[in-house]
C-alpha positions in Angstrom: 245.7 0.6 106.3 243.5 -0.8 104.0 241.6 -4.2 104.2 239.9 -6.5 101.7 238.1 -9.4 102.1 239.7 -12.8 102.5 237.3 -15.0 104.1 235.3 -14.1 106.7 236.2 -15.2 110.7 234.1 -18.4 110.9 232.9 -18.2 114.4 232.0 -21.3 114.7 235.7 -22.2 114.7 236.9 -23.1 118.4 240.3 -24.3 119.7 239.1 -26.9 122.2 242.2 -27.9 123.2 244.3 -25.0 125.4 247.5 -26.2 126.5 248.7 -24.5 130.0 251.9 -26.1 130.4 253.5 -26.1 133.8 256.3 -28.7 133.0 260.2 -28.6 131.7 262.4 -31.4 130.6 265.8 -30.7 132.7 268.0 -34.1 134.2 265.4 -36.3 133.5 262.8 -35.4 135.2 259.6 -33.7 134.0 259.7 -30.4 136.5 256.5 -28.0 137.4 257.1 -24.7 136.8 255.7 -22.8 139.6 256.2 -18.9 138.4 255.2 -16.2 135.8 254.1 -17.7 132.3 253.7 -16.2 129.4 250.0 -16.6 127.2 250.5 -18.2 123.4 248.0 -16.9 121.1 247.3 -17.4 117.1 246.6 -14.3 114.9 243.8 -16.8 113.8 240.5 -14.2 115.2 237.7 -16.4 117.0 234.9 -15.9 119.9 236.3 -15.4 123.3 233.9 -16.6 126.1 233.1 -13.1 126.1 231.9 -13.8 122.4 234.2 -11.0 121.6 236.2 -11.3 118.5 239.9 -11.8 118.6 243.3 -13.7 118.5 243.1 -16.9 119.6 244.5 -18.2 123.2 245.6 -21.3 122.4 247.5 -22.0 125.8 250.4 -20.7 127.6 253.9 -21.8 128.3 256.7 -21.0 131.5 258.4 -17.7 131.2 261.8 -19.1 132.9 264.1 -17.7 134.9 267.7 -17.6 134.0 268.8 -19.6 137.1 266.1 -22.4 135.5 268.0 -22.2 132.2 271.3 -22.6 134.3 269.9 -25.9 135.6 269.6 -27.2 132.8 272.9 -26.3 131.5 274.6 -28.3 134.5 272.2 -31.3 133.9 273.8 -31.4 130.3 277.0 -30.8 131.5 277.0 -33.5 134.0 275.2 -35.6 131.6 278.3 -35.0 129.3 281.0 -35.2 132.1 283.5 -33.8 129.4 283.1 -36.5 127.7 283.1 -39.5 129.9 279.9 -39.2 131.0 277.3 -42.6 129.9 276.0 -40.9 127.4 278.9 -40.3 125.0 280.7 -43.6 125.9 277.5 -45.8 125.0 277.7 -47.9 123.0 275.9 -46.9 119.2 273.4 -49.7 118.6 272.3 -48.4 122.4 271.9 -44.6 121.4 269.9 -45.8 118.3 267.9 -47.3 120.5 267.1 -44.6 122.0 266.1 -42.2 119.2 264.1 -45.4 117.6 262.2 -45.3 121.1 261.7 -41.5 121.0 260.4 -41.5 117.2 257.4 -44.3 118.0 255.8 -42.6 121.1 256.4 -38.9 119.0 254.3 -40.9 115.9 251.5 -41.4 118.8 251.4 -37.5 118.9 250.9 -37.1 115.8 247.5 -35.2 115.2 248.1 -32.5 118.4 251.1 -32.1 116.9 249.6 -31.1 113.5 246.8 -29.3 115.0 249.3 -26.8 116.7 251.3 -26.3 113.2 248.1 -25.1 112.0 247.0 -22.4 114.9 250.3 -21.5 116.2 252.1 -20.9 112.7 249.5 -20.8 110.1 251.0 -23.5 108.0 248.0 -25.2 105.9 247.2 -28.7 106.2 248.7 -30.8 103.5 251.9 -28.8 104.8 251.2 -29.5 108.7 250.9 -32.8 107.9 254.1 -33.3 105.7 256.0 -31.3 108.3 255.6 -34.0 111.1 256.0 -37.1 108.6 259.4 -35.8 107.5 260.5 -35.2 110.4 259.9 -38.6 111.9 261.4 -39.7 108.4 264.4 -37.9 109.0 264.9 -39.5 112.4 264.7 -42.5 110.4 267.0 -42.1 108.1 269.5 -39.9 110.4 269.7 -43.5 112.0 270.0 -45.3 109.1 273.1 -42.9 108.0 274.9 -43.2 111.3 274.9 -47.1 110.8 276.3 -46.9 107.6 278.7 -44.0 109.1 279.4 -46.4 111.8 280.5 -49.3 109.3 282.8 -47.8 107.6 284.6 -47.4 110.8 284.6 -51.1 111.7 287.5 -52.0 110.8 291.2 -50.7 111.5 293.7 -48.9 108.7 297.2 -49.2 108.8 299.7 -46.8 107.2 303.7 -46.1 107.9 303.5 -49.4 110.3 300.5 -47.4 112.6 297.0 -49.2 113.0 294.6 -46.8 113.3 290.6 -47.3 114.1 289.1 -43.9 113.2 286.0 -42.9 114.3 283.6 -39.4 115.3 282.6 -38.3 118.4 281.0 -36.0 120.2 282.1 -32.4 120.7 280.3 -31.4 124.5 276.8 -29.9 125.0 274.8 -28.1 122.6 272.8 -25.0 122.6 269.9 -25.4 120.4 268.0 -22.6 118.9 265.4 -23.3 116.4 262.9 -21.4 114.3 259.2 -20.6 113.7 258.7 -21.5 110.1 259.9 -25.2 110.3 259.6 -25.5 114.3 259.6 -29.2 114.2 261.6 -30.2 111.3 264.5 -27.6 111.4 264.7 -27.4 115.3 264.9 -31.5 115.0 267.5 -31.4 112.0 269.8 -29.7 114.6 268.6 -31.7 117.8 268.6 -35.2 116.2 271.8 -35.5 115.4 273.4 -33.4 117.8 272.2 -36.0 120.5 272.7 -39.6 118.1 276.5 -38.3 117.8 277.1 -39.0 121.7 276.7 -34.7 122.7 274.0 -33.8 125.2 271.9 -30.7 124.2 270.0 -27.4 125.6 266.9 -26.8 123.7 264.5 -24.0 124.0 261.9 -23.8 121.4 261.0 -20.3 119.0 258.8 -18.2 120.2 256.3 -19.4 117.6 255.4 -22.9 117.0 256.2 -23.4 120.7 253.2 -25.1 122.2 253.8 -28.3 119.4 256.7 -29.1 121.2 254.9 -29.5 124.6 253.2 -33.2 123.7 256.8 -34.3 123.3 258.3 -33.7 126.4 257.2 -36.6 128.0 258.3 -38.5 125.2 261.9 -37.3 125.7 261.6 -37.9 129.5 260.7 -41.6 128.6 263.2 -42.1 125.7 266.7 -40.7 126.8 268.9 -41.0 130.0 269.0 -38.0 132.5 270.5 -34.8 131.2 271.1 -35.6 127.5 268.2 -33.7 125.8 267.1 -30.8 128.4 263.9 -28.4 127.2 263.4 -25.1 128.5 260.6 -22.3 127.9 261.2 -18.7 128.0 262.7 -15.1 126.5 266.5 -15.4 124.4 267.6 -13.2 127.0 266.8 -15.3 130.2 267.9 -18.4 128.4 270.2 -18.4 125.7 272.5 -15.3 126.5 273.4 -16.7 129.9 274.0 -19.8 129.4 276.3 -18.5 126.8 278.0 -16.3 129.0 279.4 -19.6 131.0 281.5 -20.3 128.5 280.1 -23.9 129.0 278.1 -24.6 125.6 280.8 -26.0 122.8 278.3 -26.2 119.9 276.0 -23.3 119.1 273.1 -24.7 116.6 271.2 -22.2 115.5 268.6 -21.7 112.7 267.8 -17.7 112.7 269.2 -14.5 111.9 272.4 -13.9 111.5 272.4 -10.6 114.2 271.1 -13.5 116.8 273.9 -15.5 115.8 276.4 -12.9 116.2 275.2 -11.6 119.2 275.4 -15.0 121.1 278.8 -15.6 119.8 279.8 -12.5 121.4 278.9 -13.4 124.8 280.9 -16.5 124.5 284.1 -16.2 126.2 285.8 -19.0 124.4 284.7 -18.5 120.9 288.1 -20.3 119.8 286.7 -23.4 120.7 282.6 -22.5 119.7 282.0 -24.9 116.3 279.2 -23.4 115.4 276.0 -25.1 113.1 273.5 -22.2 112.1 271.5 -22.1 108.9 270.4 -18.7 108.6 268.7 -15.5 106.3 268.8 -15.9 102.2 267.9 -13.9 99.3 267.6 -16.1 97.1 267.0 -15.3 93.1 265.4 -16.3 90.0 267.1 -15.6 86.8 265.0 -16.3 84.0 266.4 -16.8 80.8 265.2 -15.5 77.2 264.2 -18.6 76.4 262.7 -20.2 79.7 259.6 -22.1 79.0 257.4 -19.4 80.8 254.3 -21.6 81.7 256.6 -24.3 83.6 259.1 -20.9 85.0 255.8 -19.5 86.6 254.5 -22.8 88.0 257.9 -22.7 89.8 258.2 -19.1 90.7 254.7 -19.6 92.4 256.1 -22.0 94.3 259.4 -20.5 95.2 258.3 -17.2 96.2 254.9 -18.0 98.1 255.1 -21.5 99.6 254.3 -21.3 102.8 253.7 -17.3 102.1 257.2 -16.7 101.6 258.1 -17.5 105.0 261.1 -20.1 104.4 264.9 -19.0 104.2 264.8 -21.0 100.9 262.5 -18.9 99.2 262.7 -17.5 95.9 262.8 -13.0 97.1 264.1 -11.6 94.1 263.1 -12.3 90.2 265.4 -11.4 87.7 263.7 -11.5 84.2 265.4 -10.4 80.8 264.2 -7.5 79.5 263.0 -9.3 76.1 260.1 -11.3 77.9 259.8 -9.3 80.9 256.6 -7.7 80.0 254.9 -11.0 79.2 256.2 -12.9 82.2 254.6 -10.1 84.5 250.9 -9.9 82.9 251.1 -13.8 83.5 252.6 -14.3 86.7 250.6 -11.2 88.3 247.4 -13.7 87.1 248.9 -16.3 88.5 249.1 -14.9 91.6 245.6 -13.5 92.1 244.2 -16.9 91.6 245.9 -18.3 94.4 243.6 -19.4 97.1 243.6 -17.8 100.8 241.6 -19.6 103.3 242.3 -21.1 106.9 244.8 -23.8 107.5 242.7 -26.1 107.9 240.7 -25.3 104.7 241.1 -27.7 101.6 243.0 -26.4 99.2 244.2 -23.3 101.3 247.5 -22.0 99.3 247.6 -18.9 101.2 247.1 -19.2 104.9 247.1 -16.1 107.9 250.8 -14.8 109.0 251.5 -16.0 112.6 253.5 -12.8 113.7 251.2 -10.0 114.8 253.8 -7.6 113.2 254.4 -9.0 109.8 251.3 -7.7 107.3 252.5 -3.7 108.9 255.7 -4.4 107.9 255.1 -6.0 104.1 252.7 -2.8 103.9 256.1 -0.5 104.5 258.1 -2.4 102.4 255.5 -2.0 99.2 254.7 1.6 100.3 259.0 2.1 100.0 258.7 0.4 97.0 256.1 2.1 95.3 257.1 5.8 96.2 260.1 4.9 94.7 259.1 4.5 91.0 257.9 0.5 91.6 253.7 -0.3 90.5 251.9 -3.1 92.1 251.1 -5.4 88.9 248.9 -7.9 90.7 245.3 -6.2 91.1 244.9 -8.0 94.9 248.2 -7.2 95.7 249.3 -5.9 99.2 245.7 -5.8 100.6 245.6 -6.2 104.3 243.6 -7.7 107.1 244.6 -8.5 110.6 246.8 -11.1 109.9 247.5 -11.3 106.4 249.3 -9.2 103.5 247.8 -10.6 99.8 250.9 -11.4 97.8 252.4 -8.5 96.1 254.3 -8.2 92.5 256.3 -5.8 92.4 257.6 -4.0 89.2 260.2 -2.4 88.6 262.6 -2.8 91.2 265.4 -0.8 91.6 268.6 -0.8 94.4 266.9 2.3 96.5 263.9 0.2 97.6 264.0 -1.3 100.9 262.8 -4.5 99.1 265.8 -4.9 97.0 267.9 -5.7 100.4 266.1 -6.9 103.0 265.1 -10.6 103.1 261.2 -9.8 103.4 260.4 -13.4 104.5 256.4 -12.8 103.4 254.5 -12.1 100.7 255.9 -9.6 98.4 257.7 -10.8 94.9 260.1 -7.9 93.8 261.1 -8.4 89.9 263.9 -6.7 88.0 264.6 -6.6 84.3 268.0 -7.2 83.1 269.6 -7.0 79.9 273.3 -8.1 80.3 273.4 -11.3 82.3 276.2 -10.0 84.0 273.7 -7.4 85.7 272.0 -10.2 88.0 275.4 -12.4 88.4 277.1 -8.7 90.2 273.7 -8.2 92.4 274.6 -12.1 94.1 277.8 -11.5 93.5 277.9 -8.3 95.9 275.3 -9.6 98.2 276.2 -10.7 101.7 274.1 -13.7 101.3 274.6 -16.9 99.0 272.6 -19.9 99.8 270.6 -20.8 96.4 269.9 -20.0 92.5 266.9 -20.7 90.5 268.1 -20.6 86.8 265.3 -21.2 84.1 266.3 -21.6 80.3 266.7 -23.8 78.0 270.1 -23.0 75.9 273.3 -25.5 77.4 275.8 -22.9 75.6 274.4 -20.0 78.0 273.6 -22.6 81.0 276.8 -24.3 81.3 279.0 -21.0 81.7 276.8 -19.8 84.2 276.1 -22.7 86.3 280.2 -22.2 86.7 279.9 -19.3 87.9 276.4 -19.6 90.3 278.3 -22.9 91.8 281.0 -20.4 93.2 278.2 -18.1 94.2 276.0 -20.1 96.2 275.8 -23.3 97.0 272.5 -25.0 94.8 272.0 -24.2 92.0 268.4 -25.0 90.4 267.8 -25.7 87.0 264.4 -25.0 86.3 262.8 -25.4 89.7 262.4 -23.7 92.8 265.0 -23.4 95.5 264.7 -25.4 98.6 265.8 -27.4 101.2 265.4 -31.5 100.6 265.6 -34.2 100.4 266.9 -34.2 103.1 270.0 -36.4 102.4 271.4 -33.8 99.9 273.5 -30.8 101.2 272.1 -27.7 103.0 274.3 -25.0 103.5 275.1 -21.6 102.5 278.0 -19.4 101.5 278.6 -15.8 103.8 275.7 -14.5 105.7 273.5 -17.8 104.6 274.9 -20.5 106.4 277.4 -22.2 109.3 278.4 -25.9 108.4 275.8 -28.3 106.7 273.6 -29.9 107.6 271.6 -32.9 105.6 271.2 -36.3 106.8 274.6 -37.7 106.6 276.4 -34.2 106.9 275.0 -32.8 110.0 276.2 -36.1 111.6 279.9 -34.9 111.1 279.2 -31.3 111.8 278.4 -32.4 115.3 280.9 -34.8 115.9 284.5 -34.1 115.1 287.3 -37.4 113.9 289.0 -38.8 116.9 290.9 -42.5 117.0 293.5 -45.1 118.5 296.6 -45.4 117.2 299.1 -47.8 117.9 302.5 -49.2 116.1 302.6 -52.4 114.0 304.2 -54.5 116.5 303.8 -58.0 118.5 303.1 -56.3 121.9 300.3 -53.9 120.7 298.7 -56.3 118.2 298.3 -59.1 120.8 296.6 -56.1 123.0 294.3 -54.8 120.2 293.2 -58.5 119.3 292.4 -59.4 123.1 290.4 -55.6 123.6 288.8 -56.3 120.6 287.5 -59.4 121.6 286.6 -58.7 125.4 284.3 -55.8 124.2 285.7 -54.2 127.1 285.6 -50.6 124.7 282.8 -49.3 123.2 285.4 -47.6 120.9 287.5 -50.1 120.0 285.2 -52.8 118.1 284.6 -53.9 114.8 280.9 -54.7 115.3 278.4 -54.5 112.4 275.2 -52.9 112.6 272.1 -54.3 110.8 
């Protein structure tokens, strides 16, 4: 394996803040874990006290046991009580409460929080930072989109001589899986609304980007009744495939793989009645036009392909450039490339930042060793050179449908591009794909854009002119056709993905009416009301 030099381990660089946490969030109460645990180290090398060089040990969390992970099942159970437990009856204004509570002690947090993106995942900075601000943004605004939700059903409908007051609730407990790239802001675009819609909810952390979630548990402890959000450390198969196995969880929320999703659906014994939430793997392409403005197509690809290194379901992994500027677009986008800057997280202007799985640089090296013994040329001269924890971005050229590359999601940095000369050549590669999540389409022409965004809208579900795929804001749509995606989830979306439409119903008459006016103004039902909320 070769190496090259890209920046040198700065020993002076110390994590002075190990984390060796003993506690889990199950029924309310913050409970020491008294057996094995498992170490949590960053591929970021440093001096050991043995000033030996090596990963980091930035802490260490519980390994759990299954019969802990069962605990906390029936602590979210009872805390649900099949739905007449005080959680899901509360009144709204009083859960919003809650999560308002929860979001300003998790703002005191803040810096740990950031600090632990950086060493545990490798995320830079600017990124570390904008992670943790939109995520307490989106708390914000998941709030602010269930009042509105929770306005429009004020009020009763009548049709065919029935009054009817419609409203959502809450589906049972909730399994909640996240993942390493996003670890804060994906796992809480599941949890958040799971819990504001009145379910009670599981959560064990991924197996990186773990430690973050540590300064928060007391913050949970303190902001929500007994059993409604429960947090537990520990390996998928202690945890998650048990408590699966009871048959008990009624939402699985997932952010993952697709062979994790299916395998956990399997163990359910009810799957008939399993709503599922997952946002999983993408291969998302680039089809660039013959007359795409090249230097704003590149500024985008750069973007869309090695953001965050690649590492991001929403990346741009396949290029599709027409055959007629092919050869230009690669001399300039393999310079692009090479100019990026690598550095530490923390590291101003870092672009390009260490890969937090030990694994990952071995296996971009086998995917651009595939590639290349198969007719494909490195065009970027830095390209695919390795250290411990770190694969340089890699342009790949020509790509054909024998490389590994072509049908993998390589979630790093390698950039596979493919010339086309028929437009219909890139529109069968999604078309047969088993993912369909995004598009990136750069050009100029409306005849040739407006047929195609007709077809891409049936193909996956955003389409991008001119600009990289991704997720936000966060109050658009985020979902994906086939493989890609379960439900969708933005801000006002994933509210009714966890909740399901439920309602009174009575007939137009004397008796009923004079019933409905008196409940309504006891406020003896937190159901039945027709309060507004500021």
């Amino acid at each position: 394996m070769s190496s090259i030099h890209l920046g040198k381990i700065d020993t002076s660089v110390k994590f002075n803040n190990q984390i060796d946490c003993k506690n889990y969030l199950v029924d309310g109460e913050l409970k020491n874990w008294e057996g094995n645990t498992s170490n949590v180290y960053s591929t970021i090398y440093t001096e050991n006290s043995k000033d030996e060089v090596g990963p980091t040990l930035l802490g260490s969390i519980p390994d759990m046991e299954t019969d802990a992970a069962i605990d906390a099942l029936n602590a979210a159970e009872k805390a649900f009580n099949r739905g007449q437990g005080a959680w899901p009856t509360m009144k709204v204004k009083d859960r919003l409460k809650c999560l308002e509570t929860f979001a300003g002690k998790m703002k005191e947090h803040r810096e740990q929080v950031v600090e632990l993106l950086m060493w545990e995942i490798g995320k830079n900075k600017a990124d570390s930072y904008k992670e943790f601000d939109r995520t307490v943004d989106y708390i914000y605004d998941t709030i602010e989109a269930y009042k509105k939700l929770d306005r429009k059903s004020a009020k009763f409908d009548k049709q065919a001589g029935i009054h009817a007051h419609i409203r959502r609730g809450p589906l049972g407990v909730v399994l909640c899986l996240g993942p390493y790239n996003y670890p804060l802001n994906e796992t809480f675009c599941l949890l958040i609304p799971a819990i504001i819609m009145g379910n009670t909810a599981i959560f064990k952390p991924a197996k990186h980007g773990v430690l973050l979630i540590t300064p928060l548990l007391k913050a949970f402890h303190e902001s929500f009744p007994p059993g409604v959000v429960n947090i537990v450390f520990g390996r998928g198969r202690k945890i998650a495939s048990p408590i699966m196995e009871t048959g008990k969880i009624d939402v699985l929320a997932l952010i993952g793989h697709s062979t994790s999703a299916v395998a956990l659906q399997d163990l359910h014994p009810n799957k008939n009645r399993l709503r599922l939430v997952l946002g999983l793997e993408a291969k998302n392409p680039g089809i660039i036009l013959p007359d795409a403005d090249l230097d704003l197509t590149i500024k985008e690809c750069i973007s869309g392909t090695l953001s965050y290194n690649g590492q991001r379901c929403t990346a741009l992994k396949m290029l599709f450039v027409h055959e007629s500027i092919v050869d230009e677009f690669n001399t300039r986008f393999a310079k692009e490339v090479d100019k990026l800057t690598y550095g530490l997280p923390w590291d101003d202007g870092a672009f390009l930042t260490p890969l937090p799985e030990p694994n990952k640089p071995a296996y971009i090296h086998e995917l651009i060793a595939d590639a290349k013994a198969k007719g494909a040329k490195v065009l970027n001269k830095k390209g695919g050179k390795l250290t411990h924890n770190y694969s340089y971005p890699a342009v790949l050229y020509p790509v054909t449908k024998e490389m590994n590359v072509y049908h993998e999601e390589q979630f790093g940095p390698v950039i596979p591009v493919m010339s086309y000369k028929d437009i219909n050549e890139p529109l069968d590669v999604m078309a047969a794909s088993e993912y369909g999540q995004q598009v990136s389409l750069f050009g100029r022409d409306i005849r040739k854009i407006g047929p195609l965004v007709d077809v891409l809208a049936n193909l996956v579900c955003r389409v991008n002119l001119n600009s990289a795929c991704q997720r936000g804001p966060d109050v658009y749509p985020f979902t994906g056709r086939k493989n890609s995606a379960v439900s969708t989830l933005s801000v006002f979306d994933a509210l009714r993905s966890f909740s399901i439409r439920t309602f009174i119903a009575a007939k137009d008459n004397s008796y009923n009416n004079e019933i409905l006016d008196a409940l309504m103004d006891s406020k003896e039902s937190n159901f039945v009301n027709t309060e507004y909320l500021l």
